[in-house]
N, C-alpha and C positions, 0 to 999 in steps of 0.2 A: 471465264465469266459466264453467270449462269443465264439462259435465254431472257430470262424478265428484266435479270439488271442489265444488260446492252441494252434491249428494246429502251428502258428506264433512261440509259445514257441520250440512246439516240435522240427520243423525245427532250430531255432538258435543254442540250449541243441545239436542237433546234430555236428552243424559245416557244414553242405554240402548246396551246394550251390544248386539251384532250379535247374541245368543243371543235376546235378550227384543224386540228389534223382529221377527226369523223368528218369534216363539211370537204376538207379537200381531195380525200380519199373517195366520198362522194361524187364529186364534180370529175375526177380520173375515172367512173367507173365501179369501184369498187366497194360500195356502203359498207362501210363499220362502223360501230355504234358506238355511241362515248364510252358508254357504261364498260363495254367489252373492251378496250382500247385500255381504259383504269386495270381491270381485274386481269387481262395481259401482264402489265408492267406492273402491279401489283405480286403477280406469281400467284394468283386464285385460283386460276383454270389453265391447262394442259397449253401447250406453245399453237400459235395458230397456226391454219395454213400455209402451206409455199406461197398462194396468190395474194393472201391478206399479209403474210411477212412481207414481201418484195414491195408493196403497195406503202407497207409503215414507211420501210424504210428509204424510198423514194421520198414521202413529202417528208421525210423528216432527216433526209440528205446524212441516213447512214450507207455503211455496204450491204445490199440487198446478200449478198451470196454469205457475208458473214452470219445476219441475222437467222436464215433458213439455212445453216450448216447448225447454229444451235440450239436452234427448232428440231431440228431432227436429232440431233445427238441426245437431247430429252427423250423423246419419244422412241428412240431404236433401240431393238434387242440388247441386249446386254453382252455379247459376244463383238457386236458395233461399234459398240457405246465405248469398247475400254479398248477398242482402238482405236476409238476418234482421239480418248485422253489422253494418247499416247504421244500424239504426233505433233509436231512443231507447226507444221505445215498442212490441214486438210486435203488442199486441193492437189499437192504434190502428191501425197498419200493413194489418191485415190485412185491417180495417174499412176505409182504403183502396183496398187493392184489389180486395175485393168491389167499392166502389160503381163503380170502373172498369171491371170486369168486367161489367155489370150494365148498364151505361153504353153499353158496346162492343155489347153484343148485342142495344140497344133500337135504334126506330127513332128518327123525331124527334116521336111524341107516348107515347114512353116504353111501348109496344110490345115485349115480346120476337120477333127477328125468324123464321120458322120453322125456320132453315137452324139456329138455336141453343138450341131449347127443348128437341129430344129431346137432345143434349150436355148439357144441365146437369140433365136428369132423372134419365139416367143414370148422372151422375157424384153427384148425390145419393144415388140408390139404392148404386152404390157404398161410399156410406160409412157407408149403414144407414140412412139417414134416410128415415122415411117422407113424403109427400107429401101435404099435406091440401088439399081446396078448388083440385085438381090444376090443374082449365081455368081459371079466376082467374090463380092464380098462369104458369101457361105463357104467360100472355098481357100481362101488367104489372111490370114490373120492378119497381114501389114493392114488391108483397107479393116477387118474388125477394130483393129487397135486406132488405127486414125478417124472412125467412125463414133467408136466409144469415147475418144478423147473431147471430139465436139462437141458433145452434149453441152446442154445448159447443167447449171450445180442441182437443179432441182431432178433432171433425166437420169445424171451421174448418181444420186442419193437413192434413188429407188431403185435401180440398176444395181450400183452395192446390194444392194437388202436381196434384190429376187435372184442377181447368183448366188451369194451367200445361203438363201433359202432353200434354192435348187441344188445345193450340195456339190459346187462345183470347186473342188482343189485348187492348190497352188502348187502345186508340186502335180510330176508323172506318179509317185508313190502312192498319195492321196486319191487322184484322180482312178485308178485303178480299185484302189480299195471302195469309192462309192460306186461304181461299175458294177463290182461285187456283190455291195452290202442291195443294190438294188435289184439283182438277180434273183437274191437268195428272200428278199420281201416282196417279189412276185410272185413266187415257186407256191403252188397251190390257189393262186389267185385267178380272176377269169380275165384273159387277154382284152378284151372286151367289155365293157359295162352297159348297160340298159340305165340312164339317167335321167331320173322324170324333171321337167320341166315346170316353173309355176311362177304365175304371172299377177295371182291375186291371192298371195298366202295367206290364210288368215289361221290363228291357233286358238284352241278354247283354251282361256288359261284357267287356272281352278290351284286355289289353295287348303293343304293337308297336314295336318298334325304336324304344321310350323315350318311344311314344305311344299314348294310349290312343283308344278308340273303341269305337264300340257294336255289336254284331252282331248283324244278327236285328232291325233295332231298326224299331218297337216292337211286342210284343205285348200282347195283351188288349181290343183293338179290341170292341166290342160295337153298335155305334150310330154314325147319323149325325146331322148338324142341319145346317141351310141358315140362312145366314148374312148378310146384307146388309154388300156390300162397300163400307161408306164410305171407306173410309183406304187403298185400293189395293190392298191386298195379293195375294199368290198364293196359288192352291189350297194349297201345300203347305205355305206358312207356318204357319198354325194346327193348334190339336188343341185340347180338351176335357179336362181331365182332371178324376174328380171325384175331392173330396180325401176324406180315408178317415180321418185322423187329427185332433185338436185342437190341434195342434202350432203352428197360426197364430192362437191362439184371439183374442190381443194384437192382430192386424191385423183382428178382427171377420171370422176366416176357419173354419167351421167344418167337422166331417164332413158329408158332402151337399152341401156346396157346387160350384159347378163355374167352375174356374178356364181362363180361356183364354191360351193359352202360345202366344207368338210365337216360333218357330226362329232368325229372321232378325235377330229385335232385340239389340243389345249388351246385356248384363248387365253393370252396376255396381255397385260396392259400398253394400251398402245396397239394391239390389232382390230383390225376392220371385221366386222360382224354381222350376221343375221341375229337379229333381235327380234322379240317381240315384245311389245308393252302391254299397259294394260284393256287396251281394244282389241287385241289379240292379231293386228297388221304386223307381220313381219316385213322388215326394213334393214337398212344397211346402217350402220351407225360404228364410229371408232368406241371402245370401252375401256373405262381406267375402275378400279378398282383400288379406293384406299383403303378401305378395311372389310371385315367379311359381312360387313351386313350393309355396305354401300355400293349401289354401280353408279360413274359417272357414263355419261352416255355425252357422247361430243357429237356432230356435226362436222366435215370439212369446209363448209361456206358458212361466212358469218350472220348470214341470215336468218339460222338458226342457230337458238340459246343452249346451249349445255342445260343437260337434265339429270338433277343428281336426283338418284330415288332407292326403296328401299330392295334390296336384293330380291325378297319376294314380289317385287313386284316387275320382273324384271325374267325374261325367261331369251335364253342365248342359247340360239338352234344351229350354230357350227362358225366358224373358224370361213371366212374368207380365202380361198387361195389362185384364184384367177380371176380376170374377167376377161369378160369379149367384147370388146368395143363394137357401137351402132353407131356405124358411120355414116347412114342416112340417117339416123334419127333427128326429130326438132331440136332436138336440145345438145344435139355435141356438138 
């Protein structure tokens, strides 16, 4: 069943109408608007957040973990995606492929190997998980696998994506060959990167003979960081930018936070972005693309409205692939 028609279900099964689940979602905490709530269960606009899923389907007495497994089965890659269709059971699934994962990265006395511990630290941190009884766990896959296993479905779902993303095998076979393919897309690269920092991006945007472009671009440069060049990259690939708004509050992306933006990487629908609109502020923002002269521009918190506008008006400065969480900041 498709994310709108469960949501669709849950809301009828309850009886409340779209006025009285906005007011109680409200009073829990979490405002979401009628209209947005309709165009949801509608299927108008992309599936909401993990926070506004879990929130529907509390006041509306569905399975929180059902609704946000197909929230994200919408929105995930297409290598994800058609193995979420595949499976009988999600959450059994997933708990497979932790233990493969986990599996892949031990040695043969069950060992995490060192080439894989800072990759799955990271990619915890990531997802906001704290790390207890850190040197233990970096070193035994039994406490990684029963650590993985506790996650909430929302920790587990984004955990999938960023090993997945980080090219981490299921097999010793596999797991060798990215070892490899990562060796051979550093070879010529600089161990090191000089990564400017920027805290107040703003881009001149300017449109040309039915094509748009940046000019000027970027300013507000303040800062640098040095970078450890695992994944190849070039000096110019990257930038820093810290986010400024709550806009992504849904992705666990806050003000303070500092997201790192690949130039180089493709943007697909369904990934987190540096954008700029037409004030020329770059921002974080998730991007759907239905056809080539439209960008949807979504928000993770529903206190922000989806902005559908015209491609040229619309200028996408790299591909999301880290953040660093600000864990004193106001706002996390």
């Amino acid at each position: 069943m498709k994310y709108h028609q469960l949501l669709k279900q849950y809301i009828e099964n309850s009886g409340l109408s779209h006025r009285e689940i906005s007011r109680r979602c409200r009073e829990k905490g979490t405002p979401i608007s009628q209209a947005y709530i309709s165009q949801l269960a509608k299927g108008d606009v992309p599936p909401a957040s993990d926070e506004v899923n879990r929130m529907l389907a509390v006041v509306t007495g569905g399975d929180p973990d059902a609704l946000i497994i197909a929230g994200y089965r919408e929105k995930a890659p297409e290598r994800i995606r058609e193995m979420l269709d595949r499976a009988d059971n999600v959450i059994l699934l997933i708990h497979q492929y932790i233990d493969s994962l986990v599996k892949a990265m031990s040695d043969d006395k069950g060992r995490i190997e060192p080439a894989y511990r800072k990759l799955l630290i990271e990619a915890l941190k990531e997802s906001g998980v704290a790390v207890t009884e850190e040197d233990r766990f970096l070193h035994h896959g039994d406490e990684a696998r029963a650590l993985l296993r506790s996650l909430d479905i929302e920790s587990k779902l984004q955990m999938l994506t960023i090993l997945l993303d980080s090219c981490l095998g299921c097999d010793s076979e596999r797991k060798s060959e990215t070892l490899e393919r990562r060796r051979d897309r550093a070879s010529g690269t600089p161990s090191v990167l000089r990564v400017p920092v920027y805290r107040n991006m703003r881009v001149q945007m300017s449109v040309g003979r039915g094509r748009k472009r940046a000019a000027g671009f970027p300013e507000g440069e303040e800062e640098w960081e040095f970078l450890w060049n695992a994944d190849g990259f070039r000096e110019q690939d990257l930038f820093y930018l810290i986010v400024r708004d709550d806009a992504m509050a849904g992705s666990r992306i806050f003000g303070g936070d500092k997201a790192l933006v690949c130039r180089s990487a493709g943007v697909q629908n369904g990934d987190i972005a540096a954008v700029a609109l037409e004030d020329g502020e770059a921002v974080l923002r998730r991007i759907w693309r239905p056809d080539s002269k439209t960008v949807l521009i979504c928000a993770d918190n529903p206190r922000y409205e989806p902005l559908v506008l015209s491609s040229s008006r619309v200028f996408i400065l790299g591909k999301v692939i880290r953040v660093t969480f600000d864990l004193c900041g106001s706002m996390s």
